[in-house]
C-alpha positions, -999 to +999 in steps of 0.1 A: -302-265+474-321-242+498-295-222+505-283-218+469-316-207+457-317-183+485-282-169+475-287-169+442-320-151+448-301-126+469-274-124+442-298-116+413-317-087+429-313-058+406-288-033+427-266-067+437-260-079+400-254-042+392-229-033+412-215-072+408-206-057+375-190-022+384-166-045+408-155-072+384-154-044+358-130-024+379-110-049+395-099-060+354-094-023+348-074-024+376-055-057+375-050-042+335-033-011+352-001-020+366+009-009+401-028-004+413-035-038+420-071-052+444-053-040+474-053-006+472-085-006+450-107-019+480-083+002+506-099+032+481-139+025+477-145+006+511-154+039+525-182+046+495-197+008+497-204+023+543-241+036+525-245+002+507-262-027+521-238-051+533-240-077+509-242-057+485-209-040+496-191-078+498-200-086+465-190-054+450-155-057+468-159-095+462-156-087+423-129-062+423-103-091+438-110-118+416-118-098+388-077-083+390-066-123+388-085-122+352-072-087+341-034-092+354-034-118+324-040-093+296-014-070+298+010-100+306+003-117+277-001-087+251+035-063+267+052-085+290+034-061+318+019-080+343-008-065+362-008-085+391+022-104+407+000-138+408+001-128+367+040-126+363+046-165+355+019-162+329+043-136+309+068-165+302+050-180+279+020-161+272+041-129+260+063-153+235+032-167+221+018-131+216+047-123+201+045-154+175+014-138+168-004-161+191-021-140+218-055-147+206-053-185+220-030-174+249-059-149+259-087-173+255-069-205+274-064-174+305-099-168+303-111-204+297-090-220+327-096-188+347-137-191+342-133-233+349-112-227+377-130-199+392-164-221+386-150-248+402-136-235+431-170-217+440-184-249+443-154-261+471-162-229+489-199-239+486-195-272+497-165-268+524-176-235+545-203-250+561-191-280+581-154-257+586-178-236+603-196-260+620-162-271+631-152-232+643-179-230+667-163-255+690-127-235+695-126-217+728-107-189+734-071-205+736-081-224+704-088-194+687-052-172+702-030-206+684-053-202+654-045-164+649-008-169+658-003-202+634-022-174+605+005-152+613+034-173+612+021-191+583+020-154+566+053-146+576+066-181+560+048-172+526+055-133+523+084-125+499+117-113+511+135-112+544+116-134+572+128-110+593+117-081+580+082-098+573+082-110+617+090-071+621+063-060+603+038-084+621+050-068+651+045-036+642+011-041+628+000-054+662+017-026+684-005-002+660-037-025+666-031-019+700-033+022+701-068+030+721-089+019+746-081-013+765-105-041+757-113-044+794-103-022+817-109+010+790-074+028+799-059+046+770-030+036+755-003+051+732-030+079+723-007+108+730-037+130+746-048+129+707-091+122+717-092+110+677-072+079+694-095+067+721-114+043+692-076+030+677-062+039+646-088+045+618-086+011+597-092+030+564-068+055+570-042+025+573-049+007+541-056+035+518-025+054+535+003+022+528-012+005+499-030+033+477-007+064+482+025+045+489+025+029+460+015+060+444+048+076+457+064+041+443+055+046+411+061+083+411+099+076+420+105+044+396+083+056+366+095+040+331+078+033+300+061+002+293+067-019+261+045-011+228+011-027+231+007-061+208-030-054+209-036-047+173-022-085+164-048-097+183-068-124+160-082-158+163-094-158+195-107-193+195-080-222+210-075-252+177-082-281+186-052-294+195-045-264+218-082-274+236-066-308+240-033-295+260-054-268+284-074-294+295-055-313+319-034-282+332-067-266+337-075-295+365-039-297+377-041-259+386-075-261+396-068-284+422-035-265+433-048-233+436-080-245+453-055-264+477-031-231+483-056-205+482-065-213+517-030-203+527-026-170+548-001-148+530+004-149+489-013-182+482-023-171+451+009-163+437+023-190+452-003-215+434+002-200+399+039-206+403+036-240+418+010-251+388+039-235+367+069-257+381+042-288+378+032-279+343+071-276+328+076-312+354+049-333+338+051-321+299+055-339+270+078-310+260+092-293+284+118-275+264+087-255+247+083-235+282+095-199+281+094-201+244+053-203+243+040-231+256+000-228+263-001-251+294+025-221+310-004-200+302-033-225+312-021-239+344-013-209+362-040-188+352-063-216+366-044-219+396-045-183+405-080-178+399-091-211+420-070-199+446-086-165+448-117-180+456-104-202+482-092-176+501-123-167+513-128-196+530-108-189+561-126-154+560-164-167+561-159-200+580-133-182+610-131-145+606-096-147+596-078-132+565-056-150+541-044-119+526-047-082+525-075-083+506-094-104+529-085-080+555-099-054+539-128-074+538-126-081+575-130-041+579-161-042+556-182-066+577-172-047+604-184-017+595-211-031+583-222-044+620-213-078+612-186-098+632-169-125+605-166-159+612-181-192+622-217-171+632-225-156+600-239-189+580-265-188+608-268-152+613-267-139+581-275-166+554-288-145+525-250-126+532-232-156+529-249-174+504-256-144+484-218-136+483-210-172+470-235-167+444-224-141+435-195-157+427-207-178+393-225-146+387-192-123+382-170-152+366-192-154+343-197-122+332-156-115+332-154-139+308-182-121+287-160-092+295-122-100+291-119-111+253-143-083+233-127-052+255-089-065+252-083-035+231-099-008+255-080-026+282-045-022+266-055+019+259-061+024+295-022+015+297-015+047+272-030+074+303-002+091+317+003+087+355+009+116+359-029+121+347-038+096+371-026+096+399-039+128+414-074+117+406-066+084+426-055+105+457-082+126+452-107+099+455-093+085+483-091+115+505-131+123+497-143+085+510-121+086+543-133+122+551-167+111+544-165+078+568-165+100+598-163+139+585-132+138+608-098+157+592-073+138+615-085+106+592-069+126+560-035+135+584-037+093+587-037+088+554-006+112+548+013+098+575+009+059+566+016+065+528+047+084+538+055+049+563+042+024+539+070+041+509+098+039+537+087+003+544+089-008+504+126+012+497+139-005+527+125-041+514+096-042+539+062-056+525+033-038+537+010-066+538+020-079+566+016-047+586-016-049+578-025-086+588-010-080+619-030-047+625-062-067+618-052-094+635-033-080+667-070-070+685-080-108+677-053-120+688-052-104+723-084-103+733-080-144+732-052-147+749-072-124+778-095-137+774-081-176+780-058-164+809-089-150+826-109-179+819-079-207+830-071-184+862-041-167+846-026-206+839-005-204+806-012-238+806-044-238+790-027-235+757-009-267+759-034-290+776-066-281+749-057-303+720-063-282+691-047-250+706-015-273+712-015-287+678-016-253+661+012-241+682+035-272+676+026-265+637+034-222+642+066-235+656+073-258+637+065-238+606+087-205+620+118-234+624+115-245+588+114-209+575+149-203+586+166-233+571+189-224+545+172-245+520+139-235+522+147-199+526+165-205+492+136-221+475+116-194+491+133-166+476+132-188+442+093-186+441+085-151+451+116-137+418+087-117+403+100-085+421 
């Protein structure tokens, strides 16, 4: 209770609740506008948050990710557009209900089971950091190098498309993580007499350069009108009572899914809301109702994908490890911020952490506030041009790099990884995890130095410390079980929203 009242003191300070509200604000604007999506967002405005104070920057960044889960819902419910790809199973049912003139009780059971779900969650996250961390603080360094690797190749298992191409792109992300300065010895490497590379690749420059302005270039080349906006049908917000009655258990179900499979490095959140989905149409009274408007489609997933987006920060507070791009990005602002994530911050930095959780309850409550009275401004913001866009996106982008560091080679970075992340996405490639492995690649060898040094240069060492074996045998064992025909097929069936 202590450290509650402290976070929620921290929280409720003036300049934390304000810009608590700019970030859940924009992230729905954002999960609203298709093809912008959290990723890119927090790529864009990490570099303005560098003058904030650090929780005050988390929480800001905080917002905008879990505030996209609740906007992704409206335009997938009101024109079949979803926002965000954890929002494309809520279209089945939620567009065919707006379209039976419906969307008022589709919207409402998102935002109820979204609020419930996030609520809840926040609680496990409460509850479950602590001891997890309590836990961390007893892996050595070979503990830590299986942990890292098993994160990986758990991402790779979960990350649409080829396995292949998704085990390239780790690669690549850590050969890029490895440009600068050795760790120990402080030779240069793969800096190509370029002095801007002694320090590594600028980590902004990377995520703004292959999620913000390759997508930008994505959308350039595939641009198509959307479907006419249902907005003006919207009525009745308010679920009947027999609607209330058939949310409520796939409100728990997905709950307890997405809280389960947020923790999941990789797209645990997408895969939650279609798990709760396949669960949902397994368990109902009347299964022939989904994809013809059925309000548990709408209920269960929604709930799933918001409890699982605040589950994935779990890993990130408890070990310093990402589930997601997002929490990458996220990685980059403690960084920057002075502050090395994991097992050290509940003790180091309590007002941080517990701030950040409260903060949580804080912006799930006010998206709910927000969602259902600005559906119609929401569903405007879809009638901008791109075109109009766009350059006001790049724009942005290009002023907070160049500010990080008043440094023009940043800007050339930007260029350069936009024009590689596009390549990657027309040749099937996922970005994401490029940029786990990027984040992770410095982790990742520095512990296994730093375990060889320790053990005498004895690979050993990784087999004969219990937990480091464990999490191999499971890396392996999870890498084997990607490949099998059967679960590669079942794979492909989840991830269909591309």
């Amino acid at each position: 209770m202590e450290n509650l009242i402290l976070g929620f003191s921290t929280a409720l300070l003036v300049q934390n609740v304000v810009w608590c509200f700019a970030g859940v604000l924009l992230g729905t604007a954002v999960g609203v506008l298709p093809g912008i999506g959290p990723t890119a967002t927090v790529a864009m405005l990490l570099p303005i948050t560098f003058g904030f104070e650090p929780v005050t920057a988390l929480i800001m960044l905080a917002g905008i990710y879990y505030g996209a889960q609740y906007g992704g819902s409206t335009t997938a419910i009101l024109i079949n557009l979803p926002g965000e790809s954890s929002a494309a199973v809520t279209a089945l049912d939620g567009h065919e209900m707006a379209r039976r003139g419906r969307a008022g009780p589709a919207l409402a059971a998102a935002a109820i089971g979204s609020f419930v779900a996030g609520t809840v969650a926040t609680v496990i996250l409460a509850v479950a950091a602590p001891p997890l961390a309590a836990v961390a603080l007893r892996f050595g360094p070979a503990d830590y190098f299986a942990l890292v690797l098993f994160g990986l190749i758990i991402s790779i298992a979960l990350a649409r498309g080829s396995t292949l191409k998704a085990l390239a792109m780790i690669f690549l992300g850590i050969l890029l993580g490895t440009v600068g300065q050795d760790i120990y010895t402080g030779t240069p490497r793969f800096v190509l007499d370029r002095r801007e590379l002694y320090g590594g690749i600028d980590f902004v420059s990377v995520a703004v350069g292959l999620f913000g302005v390759a997508e930008i270039l994505r959308n350039l080349s595939s641009s198509s009108p959307g479907p006419p906006a249902l907005a003006g049908r919207v009525a009745h917000l308010w679920p009947t009572a027999a609607d209330r009655r058939r949310i409520v258990a796939p409100i728990l179900r997905g709950t307890g899914l997405g809280s389960a499979l947020g923790v999941l490095p990789g797209g645990g959140h997408v895969l939650a809301s279609f798990t709760s989905y396949a669960v949902e149409k397994r368990v109902s009274r009347r299964p022939a109702e989904f994809g013809h408007g059925a309000i548990e489609g709408v209920a269960g997933p929604e709930s799933a994908n918001n409890a699982a987006a605040q589950t994935s920060f779990i890993p990130l507070l408890t070990l310093g490890l990402p589930a997601h791009p997002v929490m990458a990005l996220m990685v980059g602002a403690f960084i920057v911020h002075g502050i090395t994530p994991g097992p050290n911050v509940i003790d180091d930095e309590p007002a941080l952490f517990w701030g950040l959780i409260a903060s949580m309850w804080i912006g799930n409550l006010m998206l709910v506030l927000l969602n259902l009275p600005l559906i119609g401004i929401w569903v405007r913001l879809l009638r901008v041009p791109y075109q109009v866009l766009f350059p006001m996106i790049v724009l942005f982008a290009v002023i907070g790099t160049y500010s990080l560091a008043f440094n023009a080679f940043d800007v050339y970075a930007i260029a350069v990884f936009g024009v590689l992340g596009y390549v990657l996405i027309t040749c099937g490639c996922e970005p994401a995890p490029l940029l786990l492995g990027f984040v992770l690649g410095p982790l990742l060898e520095e512990n296994l130095r730093r375990a060889l040094i320790i053990s005498r240069g004895d690979p050993m060492v990784f087999l004969t410390r219990p937990i480091s074996a464990t999490l191999l045998f499971l890396a392996a064992a999870a890498l084997v079980v990607t490949v099998l025909p059967a679960v590669r097929r079942r794979r492909d069936e989840v991830f269909t929203e591309e």
